[in-house]
Phi, psi and omega in degrees: 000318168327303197253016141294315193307277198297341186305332213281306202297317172277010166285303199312292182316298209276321179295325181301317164302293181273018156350159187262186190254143196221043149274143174300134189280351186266161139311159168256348189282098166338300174286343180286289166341320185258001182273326165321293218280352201062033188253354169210194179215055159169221172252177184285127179290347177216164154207151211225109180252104178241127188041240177258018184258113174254134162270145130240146173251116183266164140006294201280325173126336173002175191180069172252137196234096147112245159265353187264147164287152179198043135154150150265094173342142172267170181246000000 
């Protein structure tokens, strides 16, 4: 009885261990991700830091903080 109990225990533990990995597969790099999606074209020409807030601003007027657009510029 013992040693199914321990056979149980270390299958538990050791399965547990290779478990899969849940890190992320995107960048994390804002601008490579919107440059992917095709929603811009180079890098960004300004950024704009209000408090804990990054803008970047493209070319085009874009207006993006993070992944969200939040707003268009006139040209």
């Amino acid at each position: 009885m013992r040693i199914r109990l321990t056979i149980a225990i270390i299958f538990a533990v050791t399965s547990g261990a290779y478990a899969g990995d849940h890190r992320r597969t995107e960048p994390r790099n804002y601008i490579l991700r919107r440059q992917q999606a095709y929603q811009v074209q180079g890098v960004p020409t300004s950024r704009l830091i209000i408090g804990k807030r990054q803008i970047d601003v493209y070319r085009n007027g874009l207006m993006f903080e993070g992944d969200h657009v939040v707003g268009v510029r006139a040209r």
